[in-house]
C-alpha positions in Angstrom: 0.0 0.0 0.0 1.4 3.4 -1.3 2.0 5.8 2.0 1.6 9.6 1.3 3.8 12.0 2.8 2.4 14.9 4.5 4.0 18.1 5.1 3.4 21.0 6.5 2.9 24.4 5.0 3.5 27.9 6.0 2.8 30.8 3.8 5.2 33.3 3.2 4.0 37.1 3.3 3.0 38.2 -0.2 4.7 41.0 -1.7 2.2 43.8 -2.5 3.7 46.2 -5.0 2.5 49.7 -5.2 4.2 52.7 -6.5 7.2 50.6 -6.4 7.9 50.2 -2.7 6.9 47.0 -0.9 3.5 47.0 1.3 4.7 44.9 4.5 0.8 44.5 5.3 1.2 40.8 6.5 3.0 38.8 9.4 3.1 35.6 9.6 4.1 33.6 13.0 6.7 31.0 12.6 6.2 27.4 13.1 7.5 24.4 14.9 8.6 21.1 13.0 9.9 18.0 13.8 13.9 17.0 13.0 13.7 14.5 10.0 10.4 15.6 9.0 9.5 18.5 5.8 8.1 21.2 5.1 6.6 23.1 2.5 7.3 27.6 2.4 4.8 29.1 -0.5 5.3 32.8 -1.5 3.1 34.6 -3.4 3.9 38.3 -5.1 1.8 40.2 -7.7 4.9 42.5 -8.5 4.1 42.1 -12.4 7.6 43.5 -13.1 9.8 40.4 -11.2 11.0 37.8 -13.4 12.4 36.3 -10.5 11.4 34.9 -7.2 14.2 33.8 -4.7 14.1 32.2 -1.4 16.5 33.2 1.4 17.4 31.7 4.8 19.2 34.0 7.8 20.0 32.3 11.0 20.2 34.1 14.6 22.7 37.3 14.5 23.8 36.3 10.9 23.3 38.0 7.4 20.5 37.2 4.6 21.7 34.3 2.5 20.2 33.4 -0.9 19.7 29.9 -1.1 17.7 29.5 -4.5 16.5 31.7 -7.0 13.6 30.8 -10.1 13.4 32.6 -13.4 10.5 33.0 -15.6 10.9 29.9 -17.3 11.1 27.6 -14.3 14.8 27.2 -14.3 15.6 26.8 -10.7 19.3 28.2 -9.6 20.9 26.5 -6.3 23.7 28.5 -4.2 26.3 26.7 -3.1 25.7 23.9 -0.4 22.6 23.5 -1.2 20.8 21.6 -4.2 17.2 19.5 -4.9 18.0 17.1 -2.9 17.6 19.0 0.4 15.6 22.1 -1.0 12.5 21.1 -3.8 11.6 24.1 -5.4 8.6 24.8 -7.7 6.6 27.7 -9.4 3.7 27.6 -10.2 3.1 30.8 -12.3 4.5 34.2 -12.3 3.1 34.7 -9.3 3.2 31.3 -6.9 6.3 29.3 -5.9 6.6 26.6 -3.6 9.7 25.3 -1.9 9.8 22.1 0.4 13.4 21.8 3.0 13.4 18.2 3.5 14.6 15.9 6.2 15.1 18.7 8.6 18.3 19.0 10.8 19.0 21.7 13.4 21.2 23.8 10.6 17.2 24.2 9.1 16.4 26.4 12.1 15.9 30.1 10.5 14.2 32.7 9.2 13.0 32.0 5.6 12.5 34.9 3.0 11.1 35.2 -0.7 11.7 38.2 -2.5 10.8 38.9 -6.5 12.1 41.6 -8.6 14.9 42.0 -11.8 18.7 42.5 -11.3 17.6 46.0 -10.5 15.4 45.9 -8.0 13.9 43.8 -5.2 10.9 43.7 -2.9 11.3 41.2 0.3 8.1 39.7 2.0 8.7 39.7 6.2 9.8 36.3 5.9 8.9 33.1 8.3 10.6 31.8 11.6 11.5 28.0 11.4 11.9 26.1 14.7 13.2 23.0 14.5 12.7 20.3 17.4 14.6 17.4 18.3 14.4 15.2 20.9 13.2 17.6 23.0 9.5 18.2 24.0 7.5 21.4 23.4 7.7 22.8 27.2 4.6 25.1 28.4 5.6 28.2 29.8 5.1 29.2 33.8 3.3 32.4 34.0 3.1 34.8 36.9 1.4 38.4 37.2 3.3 40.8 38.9 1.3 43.2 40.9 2.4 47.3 41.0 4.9 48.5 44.2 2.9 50.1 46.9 4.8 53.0 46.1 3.3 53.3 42.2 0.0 52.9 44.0 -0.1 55.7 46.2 1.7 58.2 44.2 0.3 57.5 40.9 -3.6 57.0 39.8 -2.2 54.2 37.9 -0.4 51.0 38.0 2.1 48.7 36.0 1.2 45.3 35.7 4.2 42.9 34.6 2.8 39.8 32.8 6.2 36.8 33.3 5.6 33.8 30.8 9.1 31.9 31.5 10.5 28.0 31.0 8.5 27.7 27.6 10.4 26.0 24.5 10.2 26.5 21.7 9.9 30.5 21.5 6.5 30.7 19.7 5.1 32.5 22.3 2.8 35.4 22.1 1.3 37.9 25.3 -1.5 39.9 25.3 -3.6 41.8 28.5 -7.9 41.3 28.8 -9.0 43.6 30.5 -12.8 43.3 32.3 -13.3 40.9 29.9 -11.8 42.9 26.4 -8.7 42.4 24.8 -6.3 45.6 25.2 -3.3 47.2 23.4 -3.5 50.4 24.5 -0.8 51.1 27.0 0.5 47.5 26.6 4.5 47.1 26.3 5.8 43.6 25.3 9.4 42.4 24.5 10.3 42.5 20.7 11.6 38.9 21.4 12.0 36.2 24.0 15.1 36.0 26.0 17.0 32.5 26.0 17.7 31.0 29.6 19.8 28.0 29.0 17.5 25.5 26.9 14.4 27.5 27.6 12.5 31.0 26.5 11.3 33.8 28.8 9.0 37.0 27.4 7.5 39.9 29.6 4.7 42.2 29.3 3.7 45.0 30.7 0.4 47.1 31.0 -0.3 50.3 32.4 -4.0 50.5 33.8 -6.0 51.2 36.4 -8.4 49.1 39.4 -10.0 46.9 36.9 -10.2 42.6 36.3 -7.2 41.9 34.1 -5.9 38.9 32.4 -2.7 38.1 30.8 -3.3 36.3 27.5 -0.9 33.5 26.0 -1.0 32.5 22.4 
């Protein structure tokens, strides 16, 4: 009996051209795979004047790194060190490419880009975070609220609550504050990015409120 292969899929930003400058309208969260296992990047772009679509990879505190670019006509192009048998690249149309990184190692672990444009000029999409796990189990995260100093609270009308989400792996984590029952984001403060402790993540919130019911929010 024929087994089919599953993957999974994340979509790349789109690239939304207007006026010639790239429209960075969409995020997109990364994602969490299994070592040995695939997955499947798509990228989509309506920037009629690209020929080309590319796919780049940047690992932690290094630079953007082409890995493969696609002409027009199909005709893929792999950088060196990496080739079809690790990175399966298709497109679609002038508009849709696909590209599967197979049997993932930890070296997979990054931040994926596509771009399209000419040799003259190029529009990048946000790009996608790539977390790959090993042996290692997806660990929750301990959360504590911290409540405002007695000190805030007498000399101020309002207080800073400090939302602590820490021991969580992998770093996919996202905070948010309810207040009285409504999700807020005005005078909410959260860190750009999680803080590594060792083999775990840590992220902090804050919000700025007054005597009301709050909740801190995980995602």
């Amino acid at each position: 009996m024929a087994h089919q292969r599953k993957y999974q899929s994340w979509t790349v930003p789109s690239l939304l051209c207007e006026k010639g400058e790239l429209d960075r309208q969409i995020r997109v969260r990364g994602g969490t795979s299994r070592a040995g296992s695939s997955v499947t990047i798509s990228c989509r772009q309506n920037c009629n004047r690209g020929n080309h679509m590319f796919f780049y990879q940047q690992h932690p505190r290094n630079d953007l790194k082409l890995i493969v670019s696609i002409t027009t006509w199909k005709d893929k192009s792999y950088e060196d060190g990496y080739s079809e048998a690790k990175l399966e690249v298709h497109r679609e149309n002038m508009s849709y490419a696909l590209m599967t990184i197979k049997n993932l190692t930890a070296k997979d672990e990054a931040t994926y880009l596509c771009a399209a444009g000419s040799h003259t000029k190029m529009f990048f999409g946000s790009g996608t975070k790539l977390t790959v796990i090993g042996k290692s189990e997806i660990i929750p995260p301990t959360v504590a609220i911290f409540s405002p100093s007695k000190q805030e609270l007498q000399e101020k009308s309002k207080a800073t609550l400090v939302c602590l989400a820490s021991g969580f792996y992998p770093d996919h984590l996202t905070l948010g504050w309810m207040v009285n029952g409504v999700k807020r984001s005005e005078g909410v403060g959260t860190d750009e990015s999680s803080t590594r402790n060792g083999s775990t993540f840590s992220l902090t919130s804050r919000l700025l409120c007054t005597h009301r019911r709050y909740v801190c929010l995980l995602t």
